[in-house]
N, C-alpha and C positions, 0 to 999 in steps of 0.2 A: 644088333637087335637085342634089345631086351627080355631078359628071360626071367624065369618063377621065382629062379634061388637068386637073381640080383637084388629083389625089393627082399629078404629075409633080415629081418634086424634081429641083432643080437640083443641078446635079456642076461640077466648075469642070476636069474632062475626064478623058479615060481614063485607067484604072489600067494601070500599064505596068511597076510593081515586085512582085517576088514576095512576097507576104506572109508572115510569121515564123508567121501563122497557119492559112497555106493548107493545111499538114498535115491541119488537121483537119475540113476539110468535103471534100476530095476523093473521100472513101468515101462522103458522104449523097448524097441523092436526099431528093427532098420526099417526107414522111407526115404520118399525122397529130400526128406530134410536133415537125416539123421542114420549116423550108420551102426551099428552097435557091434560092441568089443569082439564078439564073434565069428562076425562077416569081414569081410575082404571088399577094397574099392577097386575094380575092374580097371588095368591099366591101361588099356585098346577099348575106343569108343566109338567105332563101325562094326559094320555087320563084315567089309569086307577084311581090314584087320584080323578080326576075331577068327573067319574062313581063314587065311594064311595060318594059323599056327595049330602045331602036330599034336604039341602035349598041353602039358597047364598050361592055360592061359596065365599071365603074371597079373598080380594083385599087388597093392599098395598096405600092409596093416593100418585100420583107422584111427587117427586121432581120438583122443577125447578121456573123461576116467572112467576107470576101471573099477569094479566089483569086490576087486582085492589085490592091493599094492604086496609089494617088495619091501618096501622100507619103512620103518616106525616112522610118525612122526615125531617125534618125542626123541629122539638119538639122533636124528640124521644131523650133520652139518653140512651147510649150501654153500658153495665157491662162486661168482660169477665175475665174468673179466669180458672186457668189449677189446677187441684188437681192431688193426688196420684202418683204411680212413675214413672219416665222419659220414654219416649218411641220417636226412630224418627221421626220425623215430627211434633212436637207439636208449635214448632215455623212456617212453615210453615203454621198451620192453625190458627195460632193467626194476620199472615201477611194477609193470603187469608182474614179472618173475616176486618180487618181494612180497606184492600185496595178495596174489594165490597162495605161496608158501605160507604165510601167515594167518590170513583170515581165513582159507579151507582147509589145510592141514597142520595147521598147530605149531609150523615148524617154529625156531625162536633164534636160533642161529642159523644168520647169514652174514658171510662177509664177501665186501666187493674189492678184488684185486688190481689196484693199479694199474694203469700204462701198460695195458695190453699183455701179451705174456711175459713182458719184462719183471712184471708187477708175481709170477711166478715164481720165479726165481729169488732165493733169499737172499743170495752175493750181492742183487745191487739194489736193494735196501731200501725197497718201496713200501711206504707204509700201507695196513692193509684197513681196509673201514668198514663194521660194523653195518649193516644195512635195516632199516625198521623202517614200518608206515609210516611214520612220523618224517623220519628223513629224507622219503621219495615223494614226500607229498603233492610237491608241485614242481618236480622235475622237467614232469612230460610235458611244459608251458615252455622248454627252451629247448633249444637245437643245442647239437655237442652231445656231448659224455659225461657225465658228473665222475665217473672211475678214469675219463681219460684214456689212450690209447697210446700204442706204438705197430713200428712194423717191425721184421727181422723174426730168425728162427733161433729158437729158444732150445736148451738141452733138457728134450722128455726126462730125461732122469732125473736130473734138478726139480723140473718143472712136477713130478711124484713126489719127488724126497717133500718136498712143501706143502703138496697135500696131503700127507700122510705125517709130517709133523703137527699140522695145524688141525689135524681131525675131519677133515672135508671126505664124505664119500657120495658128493653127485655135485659135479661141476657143470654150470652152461656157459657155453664161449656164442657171444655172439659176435661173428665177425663174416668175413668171404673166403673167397672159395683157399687159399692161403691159409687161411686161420683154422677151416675145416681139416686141411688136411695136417695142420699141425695138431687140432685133438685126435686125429687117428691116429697119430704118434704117440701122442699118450694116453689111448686107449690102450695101443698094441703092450707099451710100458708096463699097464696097470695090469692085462694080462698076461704078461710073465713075468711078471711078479705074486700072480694068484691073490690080487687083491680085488675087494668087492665096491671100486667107486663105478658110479653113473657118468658118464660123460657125452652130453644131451648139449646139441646145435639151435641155435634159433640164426638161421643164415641171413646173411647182411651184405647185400651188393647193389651201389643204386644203379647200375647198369645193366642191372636184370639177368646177368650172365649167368645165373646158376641153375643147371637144368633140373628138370621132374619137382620143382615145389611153386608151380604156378603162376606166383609172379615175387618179387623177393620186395619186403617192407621199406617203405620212402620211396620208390619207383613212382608213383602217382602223384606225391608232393613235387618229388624230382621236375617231372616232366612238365606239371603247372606251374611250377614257378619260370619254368624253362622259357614258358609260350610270355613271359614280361619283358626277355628281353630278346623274343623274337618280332614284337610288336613293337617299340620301341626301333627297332631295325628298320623294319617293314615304313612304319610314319618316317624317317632320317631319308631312305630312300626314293621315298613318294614325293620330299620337301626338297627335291633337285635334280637338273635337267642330269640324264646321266649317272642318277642315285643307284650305286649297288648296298645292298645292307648283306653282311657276311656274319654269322652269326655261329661260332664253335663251341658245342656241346660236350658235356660228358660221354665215352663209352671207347674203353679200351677196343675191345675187340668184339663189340656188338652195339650196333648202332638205336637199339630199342627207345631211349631219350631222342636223340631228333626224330626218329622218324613218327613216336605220338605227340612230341610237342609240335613237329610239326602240320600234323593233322590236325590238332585239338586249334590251331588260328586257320590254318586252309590258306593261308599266306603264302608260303615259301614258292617258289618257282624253281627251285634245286635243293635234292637230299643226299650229300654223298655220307655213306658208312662204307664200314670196313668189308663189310661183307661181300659189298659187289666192288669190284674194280676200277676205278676211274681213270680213264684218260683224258688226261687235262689237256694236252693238244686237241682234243675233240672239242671237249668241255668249253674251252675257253672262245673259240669261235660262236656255239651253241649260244654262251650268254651274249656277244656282243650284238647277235642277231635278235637277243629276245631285250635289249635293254632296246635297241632301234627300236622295234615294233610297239615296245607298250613304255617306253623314255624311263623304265627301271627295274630294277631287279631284285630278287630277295636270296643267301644262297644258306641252307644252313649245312652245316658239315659236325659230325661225330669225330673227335679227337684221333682215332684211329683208324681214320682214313688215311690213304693214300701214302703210307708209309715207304713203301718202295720207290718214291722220289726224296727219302729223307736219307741222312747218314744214321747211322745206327749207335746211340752213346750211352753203353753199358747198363748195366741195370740195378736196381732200387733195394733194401737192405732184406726186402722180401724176397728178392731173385725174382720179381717181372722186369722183363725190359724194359729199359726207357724209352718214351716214342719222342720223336720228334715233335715241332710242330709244325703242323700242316696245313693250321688255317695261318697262322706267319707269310708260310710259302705260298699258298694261295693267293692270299691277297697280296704278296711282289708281283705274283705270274699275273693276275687281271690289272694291274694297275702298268704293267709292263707291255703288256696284249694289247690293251686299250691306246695307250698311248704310240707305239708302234703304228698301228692303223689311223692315227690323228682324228681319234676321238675322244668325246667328253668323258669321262666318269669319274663321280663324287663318290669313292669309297667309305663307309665308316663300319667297324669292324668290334664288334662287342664277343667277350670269352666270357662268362657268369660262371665261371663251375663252383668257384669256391664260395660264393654268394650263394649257390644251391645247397651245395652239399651240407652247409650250415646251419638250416633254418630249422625250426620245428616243424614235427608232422603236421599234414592237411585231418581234416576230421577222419578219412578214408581209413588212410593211413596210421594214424592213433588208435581207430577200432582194432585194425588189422594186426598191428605190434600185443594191443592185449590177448587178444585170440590168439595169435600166436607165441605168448608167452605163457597163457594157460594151458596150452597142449603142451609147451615142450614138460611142466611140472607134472602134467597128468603120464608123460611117457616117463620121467626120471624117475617121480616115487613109486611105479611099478615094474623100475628094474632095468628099462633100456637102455640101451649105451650105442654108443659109436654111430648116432643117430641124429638127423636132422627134424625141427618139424616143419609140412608146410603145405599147400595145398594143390589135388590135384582133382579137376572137372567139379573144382567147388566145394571139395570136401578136405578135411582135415587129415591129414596121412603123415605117416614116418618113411621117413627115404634115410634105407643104410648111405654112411658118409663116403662107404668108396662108390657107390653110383652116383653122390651129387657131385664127388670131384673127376669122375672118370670123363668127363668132357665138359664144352662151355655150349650155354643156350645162347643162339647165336637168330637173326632175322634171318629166315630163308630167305636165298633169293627168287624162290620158285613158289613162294609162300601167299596168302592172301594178304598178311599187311604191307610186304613191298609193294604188292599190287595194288592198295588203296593207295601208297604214296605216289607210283610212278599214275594215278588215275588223276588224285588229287593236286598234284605236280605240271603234269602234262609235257614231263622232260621224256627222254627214248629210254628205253632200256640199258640203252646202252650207246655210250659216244665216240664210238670206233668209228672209225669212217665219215664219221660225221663234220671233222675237218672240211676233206675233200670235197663233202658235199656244199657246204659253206660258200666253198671258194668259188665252187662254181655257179651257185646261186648270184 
């Protein structure tokens, strides 16, 4: 359970400079549109919540600027680096970061770090580039990175020694949950060392896995462009006696991309994610009974599913696992099922991630990366560190980085959207048993 002092973000001290921004909150007062630097956003949103707990209720610090910064504008130097894999909108909040620092607070140095945290380190010799209005002008009009990225963990000490030669004292990393917990490594670095840089999250997962900031930027592109190539599936399967359309999505270990792109078409007739467990001897009887009844099938499946029918082969420069693939496997096991029982099925089988992951933000998504890139500046020039920004019940909030990396936001299974899926679906709960029952049908 989440407690008072887990949302407590670290500040590296008081703001003591008047902000170029303070004009414009002096007239708010918190409503329901706006929360002011003062007040606290309520992290329990029931009545009955709020009855379970003894002491403080936990709160969120709000988003947004502040009255009186921490850091001149006029001295600061800005660091910003995108790590780990592509997702839409990354350019977007590399534009939002430069074009706040600049036309709100004055700032006039900013440089963007290469290839991820690679681009940190001075041994392997990444060049480092200059960022102004002029040169992110029309970034956010393309998918990808203009600073480019990598994966792998990087030595905090190094990765100081470089901001502390180059003058940077507020870095934003926008990367997942991975790259998070590599700036709390170089947070922890910077404080002990007793130095005063900022080190400020703008979190980047298209799989939505990163818990307490709402929903994570390119998730909403993610999932629309998702539903193109589950129509496309859907028409392939309708265009033959026997048509299964098998369609595998994005989502390591949260299945949140199939199971809204599969809602946003109302198509699919099967959602398996990681989260609930699939048995495919059920499963596999389940769909030959439902291609008989209505002569085809639609099945979409999140990447990590079903992994405990795969071998398991080592892991990626990050330290995640590698998963197998399981819509591969799948489609052997229906095309094998089918054929065993000497029936017809027209498999075609479409994987889009890397076509997704690719693309530029939807308009949603575009808003959302600038918003989200002007808070994390309004949290850095007033001092906070070791801090996410993102949003929770709507509102702009700071999440310290050891609660966004201390677990993965994951679909319940006991939750309301699996239960629109398995509504909108019309597959069981669950397909234990469901063999047997088959057989005997």
């Amino acid at each position: 359970m989440v407690e008072a002092t887990d949302l407590r973000v670290r500040t590296l001290g008081a703001g003591r400079i008047r902000s170029p921004l303070g004009g414009l909150v002096t007239r708010h007062g918190t409503t329901e549109h706006y929360v002011d630097e003062a007040d606290r956003v309520l992290f329990d949103d029931t009545l009955a919540m709020l009855a379970a707990r003894t002491g403080e209720p936990p709160s969120f610090e709000p988003g947004g600027p502040r009255r009186q910064i921490f850091f001149h504008p006029s001295t600061v130097r800005v660091g910003i680096v995108t790590c780990g894999g592509l997702c839409p909108g990354l350019n977007d909040v590399i534009r939002g970061l430069v074009l706040e620092l600049t036309s709100h607070y004055g700032v006039t140095r900013i440089l963007g770090f290469r290839n991820g945290y690679r681009g940190l380190v001075a041994r392997h010799g990444h060049d480092v580039v200059e960022l102004t209005p002029a040169g992110v002008e029309h970034i956010n009009e393309h998918g990808g990175t203009i600073l480019g990225t990598s994966r792998g963990n990087q030595d905090p000490a190094e990765i100081v020694d470089h901001l502390e030669q180059r003058g940077v004292n507020v870095l934003f990393v926008i990367g997942g949950d991975g790259s998070m917990r590599g700036a709390q490594r170089i947070t922890a670095e910077i404080a002990a060392r007793d130095r005063r840089i900022a080190v400020v999250g703008v979190p980047k997962t298209i799989d939505n896995d990163i818990p307490f900031i709402g929903q994570s930027f390119g998730f909403q592109t993610a999932f629309g462009k998702a539903t193109e190539s589950i129509r496309a599936a859907h028409n392939e399967a309708r265009a033959q006696p026997g048509g299964i359309g098998l369609v595998q999505l994005m989502g390591r270990h949260s299945g949140f991309i199939a199971c809204y792109a599969a809602l946003a078409t109302n198509d699919a007739d099967y959602v398996l994610i990681p989260e609930v467990p699939v048995d495919v001897d059920g499963f596999l009887p389940h769909l030959r009974r439902r291609v008989r009844e209505r002569g085809h099938a639609l099945v979409v499946v999140a990447e990590g599913a079903g992994q405990e029918y795969l071998e398991q082969i080592g892991s990626d420069a990050s330290g995640n696992k590698r998963l197998g693939d399981f819509g591969v496997y799948l489609r052997r096991r229906i095309v094998d099922e089918f054929a065993a029982a000497g029936e017809e099925a027209n498999l075609k089988y479409i994987d889009p991630s890397y076509l997704i992951r690719s693309v530029p933000a939807n308009p949603y998504d575009s808003v959302y990366c600038l918003r989200l890139a002007q808070a994390a500046v309004h949290a850095a020039m007033a001092g906070r560190t070791d801090m996410v920004v993102g949003t929770w019940r709507n509102r702009f909030v700071h999440i310290p980085i050891p609660l966004a990396v201390s677990t993965r936001n994951q679909v319940a299974a006991d939750g309301d959207l699996w239960m629109s899926v398995l509504e909108a679906t019309g597959q069981p709960a669950s397909f234990a048993g469901t063999h047997r029952a088959t057989a005997v049908a």
